[in-house]
C-alpha positions, 0 to 999 in steps of 0.5 A, a space after each residue: 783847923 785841928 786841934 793839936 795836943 800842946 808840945 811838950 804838955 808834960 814838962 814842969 814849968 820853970 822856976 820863978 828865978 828862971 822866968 824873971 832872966 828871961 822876961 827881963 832879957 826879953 824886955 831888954 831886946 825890946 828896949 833895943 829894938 825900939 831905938 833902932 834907926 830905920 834902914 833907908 828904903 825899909 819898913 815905915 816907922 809907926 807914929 800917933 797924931 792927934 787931930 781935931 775931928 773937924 780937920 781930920 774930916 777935911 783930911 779924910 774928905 780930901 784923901 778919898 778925893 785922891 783916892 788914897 789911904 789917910 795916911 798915905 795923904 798926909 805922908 804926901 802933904 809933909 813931903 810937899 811941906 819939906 820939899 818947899 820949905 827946902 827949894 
């Protein structure tokens, strides 16, 4: 990979008024985005779970034996879950 002179390497550097619009305007995008529903069919919706060691080794043991990622098991598990909880 080369290395290339930075764009622009000569232009003097915002004034802090104008850094602060536009970190806040930045943040502001975020904050929206991150309440955005998903589209059906879209990407899937990062989440954090806490699990006991001992019950993520079984889940890890039993995901392997499926072939399959920890995540994908547990996806499959919630909607066996729901699926049975619903007939």
């Amino acid at each position: 990979m080369a290395i290339a002179r930075r764009p622009n390497g000569n232009r003097t550097p915002a004034p802090p008024a104008a850094q602060e619009r536009a970190a806040e305007a930045f943040i502001q995008g975020a904050a929206k985005a991150a309440v955005a529903e998903p589209e059906a069919g879209g990407r899937k919706t990062p989440i954090m779970l806490r699990f006991d060691a001992a019950l993520l080794r079984r889940v890890d043991s039993a995901a392997k034996r499926r072939g399959i990622s920890r995540s994908a098991w547990i996806a499959f598990k919630v909607s066996e879950a729901l699926d049975a909880e619903e007939a």
